[in-house]
N, C-alpha and C positions, 0 to 999 in steps of 0.2 A: 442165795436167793430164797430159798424155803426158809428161813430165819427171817426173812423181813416180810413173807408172806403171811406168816402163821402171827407178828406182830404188828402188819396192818389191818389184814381181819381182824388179831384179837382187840384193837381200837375198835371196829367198828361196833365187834358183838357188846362190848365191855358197859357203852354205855347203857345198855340196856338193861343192867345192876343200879348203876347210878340215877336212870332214869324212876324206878322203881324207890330206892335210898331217899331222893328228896320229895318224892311224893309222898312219903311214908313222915319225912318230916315236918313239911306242908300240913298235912292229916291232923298231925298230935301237937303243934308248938305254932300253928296259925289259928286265932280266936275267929269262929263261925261269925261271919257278917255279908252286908250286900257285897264289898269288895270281895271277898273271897270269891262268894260265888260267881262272882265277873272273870276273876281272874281264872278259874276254874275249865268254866265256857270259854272265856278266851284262848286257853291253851289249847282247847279240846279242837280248835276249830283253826288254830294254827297247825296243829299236827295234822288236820285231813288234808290244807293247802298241803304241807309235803309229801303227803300222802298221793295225791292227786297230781302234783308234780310230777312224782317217781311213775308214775300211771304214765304220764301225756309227756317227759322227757325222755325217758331212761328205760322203762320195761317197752312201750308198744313201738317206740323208733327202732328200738336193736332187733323186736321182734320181724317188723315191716322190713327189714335189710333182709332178713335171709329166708323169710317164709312168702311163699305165694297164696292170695287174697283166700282161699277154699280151707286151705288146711290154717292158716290163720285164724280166719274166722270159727272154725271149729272148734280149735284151741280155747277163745276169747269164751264161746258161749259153752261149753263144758266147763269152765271152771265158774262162769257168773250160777250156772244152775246147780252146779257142782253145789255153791255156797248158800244159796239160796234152799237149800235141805239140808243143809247142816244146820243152818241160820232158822229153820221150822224148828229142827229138832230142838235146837238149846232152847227157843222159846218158850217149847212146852215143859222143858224140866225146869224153866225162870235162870235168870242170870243173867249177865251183864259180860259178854267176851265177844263184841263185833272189836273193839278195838285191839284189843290183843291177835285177835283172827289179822287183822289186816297188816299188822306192825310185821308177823311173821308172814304173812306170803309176801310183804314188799320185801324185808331182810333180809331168807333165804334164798329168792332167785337173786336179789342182788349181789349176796355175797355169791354166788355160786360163778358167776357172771366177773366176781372180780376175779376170781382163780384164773379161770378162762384165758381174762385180759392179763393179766400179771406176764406172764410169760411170755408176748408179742408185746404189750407198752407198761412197762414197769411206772414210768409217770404218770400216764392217766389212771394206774391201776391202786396208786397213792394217793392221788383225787378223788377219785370213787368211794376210796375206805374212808376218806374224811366226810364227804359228801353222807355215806351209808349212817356213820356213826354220829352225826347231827340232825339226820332225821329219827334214830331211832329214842334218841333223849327226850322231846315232847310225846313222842307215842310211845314210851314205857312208863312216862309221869301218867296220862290219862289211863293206858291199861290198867295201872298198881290200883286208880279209885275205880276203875270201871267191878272190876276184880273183888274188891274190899265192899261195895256197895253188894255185891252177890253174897256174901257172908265169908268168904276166905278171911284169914285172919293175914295179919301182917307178917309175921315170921313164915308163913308156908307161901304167900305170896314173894318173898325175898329168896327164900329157896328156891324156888319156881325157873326167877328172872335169874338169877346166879348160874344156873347151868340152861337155860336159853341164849347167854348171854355165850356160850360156846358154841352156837350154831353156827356162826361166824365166820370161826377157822375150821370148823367140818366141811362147810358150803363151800370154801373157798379150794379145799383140798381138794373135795371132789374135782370141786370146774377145771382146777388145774392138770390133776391128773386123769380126770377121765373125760370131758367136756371142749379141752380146749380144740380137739379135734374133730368136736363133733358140734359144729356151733347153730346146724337145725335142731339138736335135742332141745339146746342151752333157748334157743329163742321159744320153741313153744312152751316154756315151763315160764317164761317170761309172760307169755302173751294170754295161757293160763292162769298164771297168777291177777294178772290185771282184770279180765273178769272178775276174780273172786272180788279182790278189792273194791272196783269201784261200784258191784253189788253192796256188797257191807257201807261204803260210805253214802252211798243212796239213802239206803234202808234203817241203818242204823246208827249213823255217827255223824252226821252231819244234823240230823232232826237232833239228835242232843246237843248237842252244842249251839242250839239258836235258845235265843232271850230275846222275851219281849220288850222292847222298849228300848233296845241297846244294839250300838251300831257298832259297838269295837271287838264283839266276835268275830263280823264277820271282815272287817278290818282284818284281823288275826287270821283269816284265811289268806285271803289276800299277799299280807307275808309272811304265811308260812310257802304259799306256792314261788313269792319273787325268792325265798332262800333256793327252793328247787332250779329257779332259772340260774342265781347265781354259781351254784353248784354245777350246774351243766355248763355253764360259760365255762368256770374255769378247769373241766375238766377238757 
């Protein structure tokens, strides 16, 4: 059971290398033009639909099952303000990490969440890793340029995502081992994280990914949120 634990988180966390690998080859071997930057936006704004999905599917429903509407809600608004002075801070130093910010507090309560489940439903807990590891592919492709546009260079960027990409099977271990019994901690760290997130995609991620004059970004949300639904159907 720990053997197919540790290799369906490590699917999840993995793409998140990969995600970073073909952004980095997009960057240097696709010639700068309007389609680029279309498809660019486009991705950018399909990653926040799954973004937003994992918000309004997956973090605030598991959270609403086991927490009552007080401590819920305090959860929710400690982590949006939580983020919201984090989100000041990196402004003032410049840079470009709302995306990355959001990719991990959607990734870590998720995977932490599939530990948890692993161990009561091994098949939905196999869904989930797939479901986890499909949204973190567009939102590690936007992070790597979000990242590279701040001045990181590509190699320490790929370092970066290469050992993030093990939070995975950390998150997963924990939930397993020390969460799966404790599944009020497991939901307010859910229902925490979703503040933060859908601060960041307010604030910063969703105003980048709009283009004027072009209606297939936000198409691109649109299905990046129907993968979310599909993802939840079939788990």
């Amino acid at each position: 059971m720990l053997t197919n634990l540790i290799l369906f988180s490590g699917f999840a966390g993995i793409t998140v290398f990969i995600g970073g690998i073909l952004a980095n080859v997009f960057n240097h071997h696709v010639k700068e033009s309007p389609v680029k930057y279309e498809i660019v936006h486009t991705l950018m704004s399909f990653g926040a639909g799954i973004i937003l999905s994992a918000i309004a599917l997956v973090l605030i429903p598991k959270g609403m099952e086991e927490l009552e509407l007080i401590p819920m809600a305090s959860s929710f608004l400690i982590g949006a303000g939580l983020f919201m002075c984090i989100d000041q801070y990196l402004a003032k130093k410049g840079g470009q990490t709302a995306t990355l910010l959001a990719m991990m507090m959607d990734f870590v309560p998720e995977s932490i969440a599939l530990g948890a489940v692993f161990a009561i439903e091994p098949e939905m807990a196999t869904l989930l890793a797939v479901f986890i590891g499909l949204q973190n592919l567009p939102e590690a492709f936007n992070a790597f340029r979000d990242l590279a546009q701040s001045g990181f260079k590509a190699k320490k960027i790929l370092i970066i995502f290469f050992f993030l990409s093990f939070l995975g099977i950390i998150g997963a271990l924990i939930g397993h081992y020390f969460l799966s019994k404790h599944p009020d901690l497991t939901a307010h760290l859910m229902v925490f994280a979703s503040g933060g997130i859908l601060y960041l995609l307010i604030q910063d991620i969703i105003p980048e990914s709009k283009l004027e004059k072009n209606y297939l970004t936000s198409l691109g949300a649109s299905l990046g949120f129907l993968v979310g639904i599909i993802g939840e159907k079939l788990v």
